[in-house]
N, C-alpha and C positions, 0 to 999 in steps of 0.2 A: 302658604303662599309667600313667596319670597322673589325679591328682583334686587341686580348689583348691577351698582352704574360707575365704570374708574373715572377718575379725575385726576392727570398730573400724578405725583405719587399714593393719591389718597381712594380707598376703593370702598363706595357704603354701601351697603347691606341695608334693607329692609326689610324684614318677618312680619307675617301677620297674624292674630288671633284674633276670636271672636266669643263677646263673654255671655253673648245669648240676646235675647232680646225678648220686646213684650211689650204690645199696644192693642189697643182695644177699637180703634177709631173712632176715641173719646181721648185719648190720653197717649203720650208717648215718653221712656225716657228723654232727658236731654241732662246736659251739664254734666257729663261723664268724664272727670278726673283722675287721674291713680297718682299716688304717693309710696314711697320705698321704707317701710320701717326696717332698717339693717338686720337688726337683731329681735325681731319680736316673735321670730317660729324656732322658740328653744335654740338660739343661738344664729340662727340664719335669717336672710331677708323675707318678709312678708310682702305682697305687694297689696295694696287698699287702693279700694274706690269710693268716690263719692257721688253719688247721683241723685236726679229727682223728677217725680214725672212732672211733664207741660199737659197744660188741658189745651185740646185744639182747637176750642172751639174761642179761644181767649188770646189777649195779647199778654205775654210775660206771666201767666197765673201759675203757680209752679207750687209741687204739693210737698210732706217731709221729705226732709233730709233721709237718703241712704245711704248703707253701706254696704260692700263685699270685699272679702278678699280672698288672696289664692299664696301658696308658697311659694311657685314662679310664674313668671309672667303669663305665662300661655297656660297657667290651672295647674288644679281643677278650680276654680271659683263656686265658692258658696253663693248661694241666692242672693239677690239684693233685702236687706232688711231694714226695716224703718228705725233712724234714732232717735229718741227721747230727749226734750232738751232744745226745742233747735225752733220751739216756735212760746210765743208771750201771747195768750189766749187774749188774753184780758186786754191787749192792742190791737188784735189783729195783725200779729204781725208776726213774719216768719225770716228765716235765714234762704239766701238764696243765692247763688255764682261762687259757689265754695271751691275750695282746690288745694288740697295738702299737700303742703314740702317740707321735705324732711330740715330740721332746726341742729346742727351739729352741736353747739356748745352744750345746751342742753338735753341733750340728746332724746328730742322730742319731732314726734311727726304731727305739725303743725299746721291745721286747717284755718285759711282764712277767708272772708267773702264781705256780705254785708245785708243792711236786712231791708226785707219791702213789707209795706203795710199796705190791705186791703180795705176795702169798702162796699158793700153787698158783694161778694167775689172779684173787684175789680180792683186792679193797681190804684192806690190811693197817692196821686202825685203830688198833695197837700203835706202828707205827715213826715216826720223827719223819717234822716237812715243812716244808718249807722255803721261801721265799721265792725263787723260781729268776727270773733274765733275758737275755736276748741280744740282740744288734744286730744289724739287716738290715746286708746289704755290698750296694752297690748294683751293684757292678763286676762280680761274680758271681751276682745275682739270688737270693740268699741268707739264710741265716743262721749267725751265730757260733755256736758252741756255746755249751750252758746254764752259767751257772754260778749260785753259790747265796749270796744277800746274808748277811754274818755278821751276826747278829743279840745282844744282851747276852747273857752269860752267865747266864742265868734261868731257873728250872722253865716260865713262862707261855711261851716262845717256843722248846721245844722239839717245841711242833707251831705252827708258824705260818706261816703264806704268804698271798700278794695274789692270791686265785685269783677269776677275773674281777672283777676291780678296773681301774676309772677314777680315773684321776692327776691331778694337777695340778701344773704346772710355776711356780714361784714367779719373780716378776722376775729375782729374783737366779740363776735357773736352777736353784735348788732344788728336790728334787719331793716332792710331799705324797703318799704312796702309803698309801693305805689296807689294814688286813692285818686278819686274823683267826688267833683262836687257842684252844686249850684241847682237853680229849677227852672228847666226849660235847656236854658245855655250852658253848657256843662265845663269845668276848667278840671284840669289834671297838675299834680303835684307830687312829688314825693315824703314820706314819714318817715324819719327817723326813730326807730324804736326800743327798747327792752323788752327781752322776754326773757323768763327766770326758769322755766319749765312749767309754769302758770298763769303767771301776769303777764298781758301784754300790754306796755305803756308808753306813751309818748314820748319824745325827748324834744323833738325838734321836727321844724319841716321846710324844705326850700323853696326853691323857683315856682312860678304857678303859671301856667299853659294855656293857652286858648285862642283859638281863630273866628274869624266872623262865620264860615262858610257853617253849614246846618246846625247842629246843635252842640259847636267846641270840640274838641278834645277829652276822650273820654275811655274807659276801659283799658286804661294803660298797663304795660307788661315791660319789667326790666331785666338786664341780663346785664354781667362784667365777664370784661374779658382784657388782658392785657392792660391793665392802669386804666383801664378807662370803664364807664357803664354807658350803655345804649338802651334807651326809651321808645318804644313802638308805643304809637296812639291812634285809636279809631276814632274816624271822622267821618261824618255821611257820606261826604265828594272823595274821600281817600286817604288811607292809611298816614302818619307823619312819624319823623324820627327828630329826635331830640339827644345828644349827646352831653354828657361830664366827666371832670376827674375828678372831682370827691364826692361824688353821687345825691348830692341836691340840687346844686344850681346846674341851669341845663340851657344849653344851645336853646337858642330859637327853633320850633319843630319845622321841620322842611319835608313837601312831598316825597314818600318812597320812590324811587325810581332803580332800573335799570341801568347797568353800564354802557345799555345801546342806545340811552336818553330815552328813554318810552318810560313812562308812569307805568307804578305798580297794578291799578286799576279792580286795585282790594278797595271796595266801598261798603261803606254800612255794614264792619264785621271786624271780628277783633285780627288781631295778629299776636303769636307767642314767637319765642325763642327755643333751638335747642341750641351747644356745643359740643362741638366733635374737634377731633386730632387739628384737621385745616383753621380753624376759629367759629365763629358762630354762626347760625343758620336762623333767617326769619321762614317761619310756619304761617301761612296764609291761604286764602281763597282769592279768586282774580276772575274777571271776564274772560272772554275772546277764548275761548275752550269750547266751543258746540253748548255751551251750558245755560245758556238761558233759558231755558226751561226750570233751572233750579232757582228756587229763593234764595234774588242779591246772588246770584252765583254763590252760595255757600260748598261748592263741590267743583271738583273735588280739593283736596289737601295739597298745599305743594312745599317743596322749600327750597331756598336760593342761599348759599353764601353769601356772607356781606364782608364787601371789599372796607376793610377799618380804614384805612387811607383816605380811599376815594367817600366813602361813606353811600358805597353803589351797591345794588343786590351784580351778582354775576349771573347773567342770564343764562349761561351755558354749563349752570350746576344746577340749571332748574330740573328736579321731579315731581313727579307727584309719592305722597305719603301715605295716602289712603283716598282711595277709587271713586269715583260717583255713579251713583246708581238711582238718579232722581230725586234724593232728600240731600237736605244739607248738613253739613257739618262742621257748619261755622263756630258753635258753642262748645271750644274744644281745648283742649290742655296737655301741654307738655311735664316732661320728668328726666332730670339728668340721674340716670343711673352710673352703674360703676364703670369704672375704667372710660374706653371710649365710648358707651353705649348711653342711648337716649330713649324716650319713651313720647309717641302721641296717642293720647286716647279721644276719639269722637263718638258721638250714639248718634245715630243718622234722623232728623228731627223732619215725621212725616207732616209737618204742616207746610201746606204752598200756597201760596197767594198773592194776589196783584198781577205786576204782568209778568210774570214767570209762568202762573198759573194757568195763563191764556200760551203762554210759546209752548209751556208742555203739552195743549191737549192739540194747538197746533199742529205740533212735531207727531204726535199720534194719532192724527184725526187720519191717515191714512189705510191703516191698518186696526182702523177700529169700526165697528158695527153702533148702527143705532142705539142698541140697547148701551153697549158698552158708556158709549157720550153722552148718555141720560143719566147712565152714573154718577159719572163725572160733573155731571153740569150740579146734580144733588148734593155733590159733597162738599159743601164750603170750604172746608179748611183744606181741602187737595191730597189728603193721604190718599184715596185711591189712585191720583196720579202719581204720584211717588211709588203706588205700587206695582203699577206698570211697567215703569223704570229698572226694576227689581229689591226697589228696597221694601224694607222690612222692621224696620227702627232696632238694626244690628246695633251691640255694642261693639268697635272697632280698639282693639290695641297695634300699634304701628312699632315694632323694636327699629330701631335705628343705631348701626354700628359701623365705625369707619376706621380702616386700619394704613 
């Protein structure tokens, strides 16, 4: 499946694959990430994923860490299989919103996320969290086990972690990892760090972020482009952007918008980054798409250029990146591959609820029979709606290339 859209001299390309799928309507994957190990298939790139399944019946309960990977992008993908390593029995506590990017200086593909602690199977909003990472071994088609970045001796950073966070790797091979923190009201920051090809450690950390409106600034994701770094933050009421030029201290975050003054109208869901030939592209979900049936609109995928000047998305570079088909795809992660080419992967997360869950059966109470609405009305968590839609908790790879 493929669609090209020109713009101006610039012409992108979007491919699609599909790495399989697998739910039980108990469980579904989500947090489906790929990372680029250049060299670990006897000389050539591997592509790795990291996944995990959601229980549906749950908020955020998310079970081991997987993995798979393929020689190219599009396969063949080996199975997803559980890593060892990635949970502390004796806390209840496990690693979760992970996302591997490849580390040049040390020429390491570098997973990092952060950890939740439970309590009779529930998100335990008490216990701290931590900034967790690991390293693929390519030898073994693996991962190291988690361990957990020490972070200051401070009250702010005893709930904090990079939980799906995009990094950025500094010349000096330094990495800019973005983290979040706080309980209840959440503030966004950036870490400066080292990483040796095993240690990953502190150095310093800058400006710290946060608005009145729902629960702060949080799930931050950064990208450099031209002298300068651009900070995307989810916020319940809507997306912010946050700018600098030496990659800590940052602008005041100001609503995403449009160059046609409209608000981005990405709420309660992350946003990532890719870069292509024109400059950089926010990856987002947004309202006013027929999509209300979907949870938070999490679908479908879109992306816009962002005007670096104006600091506007361009609305007339807006596509979509990958399709909606009644689940969402909010829980989703980008990958700069080689040359012009970019990578999104989503797993389409069959849980629906609240009022999405009412506009989908809405939207299909016409073309549905009794029995079918008795279904529906049984299934709490709304995968039967989602799979009426057509989904199926597909894993999606989105190639993105612009020449």
């Amino acid at each position: 499946m493929s669609q090209i859209r020109e713009r101006s001299s610039v012409t992108v390309q979007i491919d699609h694959t599909q790495l399989g799928s697998g739910y039980d309507r108990q469980t579904c994957w989500l947090h489906a990430r790929v990372g680029i190990h250049p060299t670990a298939n006897a000389g050539a790139p591997r592509y790795v994923t990291t996944l995990q399944r959601l229980t549906l019946s749950g908020s955020d309960v998310y079970g081991p860490i997987h993995s798979m990977s393929a020689p190219n992008w599009d396969g063949p993908w080996t199975e997803p299989y559980q890593q060892e390593g990635f949970t502390w029995t004796e806390h209840n506590r496990a690693v979760c919103d992970f996302w591997p990017i490849w580390h040049e200086a040390s020429q390491t593909l570098l997973g990092t996320g952060h950890t939740v602690a439970y309590t009779d199977g529930v998100v335990d909003g008490t216990k701290a969290r931590y900034t967790s990472y690991a390293q693929y071994r390519p030898d073994t088609d693996s991962w190291s086990p988690a361990r957990l970045l020490e972070m200051p001796d401070e009250p702010a950073f005893l709930r904090s972690g990079a939980g799906c966070a995009q990094w950025v790797e500094e010349a000096d091979g330094g990495i800019l990892l973005p983290v979040y923190f706080g309980v209840g009201h959440l503030t966004s920051a950036i870490v400066r760090c080292r990483f040796d090809g095993a240690t990953l450690s502190y150095v310093a950390h800058g400006s710290a972020h946060s608005i009145d409106a729902g629960r702060g600034l949080y799930e931050p994701s950064l990208i450099t482009y031209d002298g300068r770094y651009f900070l995307t933050l989810r916020n319940d009421e809507g997306g912010h952007l946050a700018v600098s030029t030496d990659g800590l201290q940052y602008t005041d975050p100001t609503p995403w918008r449009f160059d046609d003054g409209t608000t981005l109208g990405s709420c309660n869901t992350q946003q990532h980054w890719v870069v292509l030939a024109d400059g950089p592209y926010l990856v987002y979900t947004r309202s006013g798409l027929d999509n209300d049936h979907v949870f938070r609109h999490r679908a479908p995928l879109l992306m816009s250029r962002l005007d670096t000047d104006r600091l506007l998305l361009l609305r007339d570079t807006e596509q979509v990146v990958i399709g909606e088909r009644g689940a969402g795809l909010g829980n989703f992660g980008t990958c700069q591959g080689p040359g012009q080419t970019a990578y999104v992967m989503a797993s389409e997360s069959m849980q629906n609820v609240g009022p999405a869950l009412v506009a989908a059966r809405t939207k299909l109470a016409l073309r549905a029979g009794p029995e079918q609405i008795a279904q529906w009305e049984a299934t709490d968590n709304g995968c039967a709606i989602c799979e009426q839609f057509g989904s199926d908790n597909t894993i999606w790879l989105a190639r993105v290339r612009a020449t």
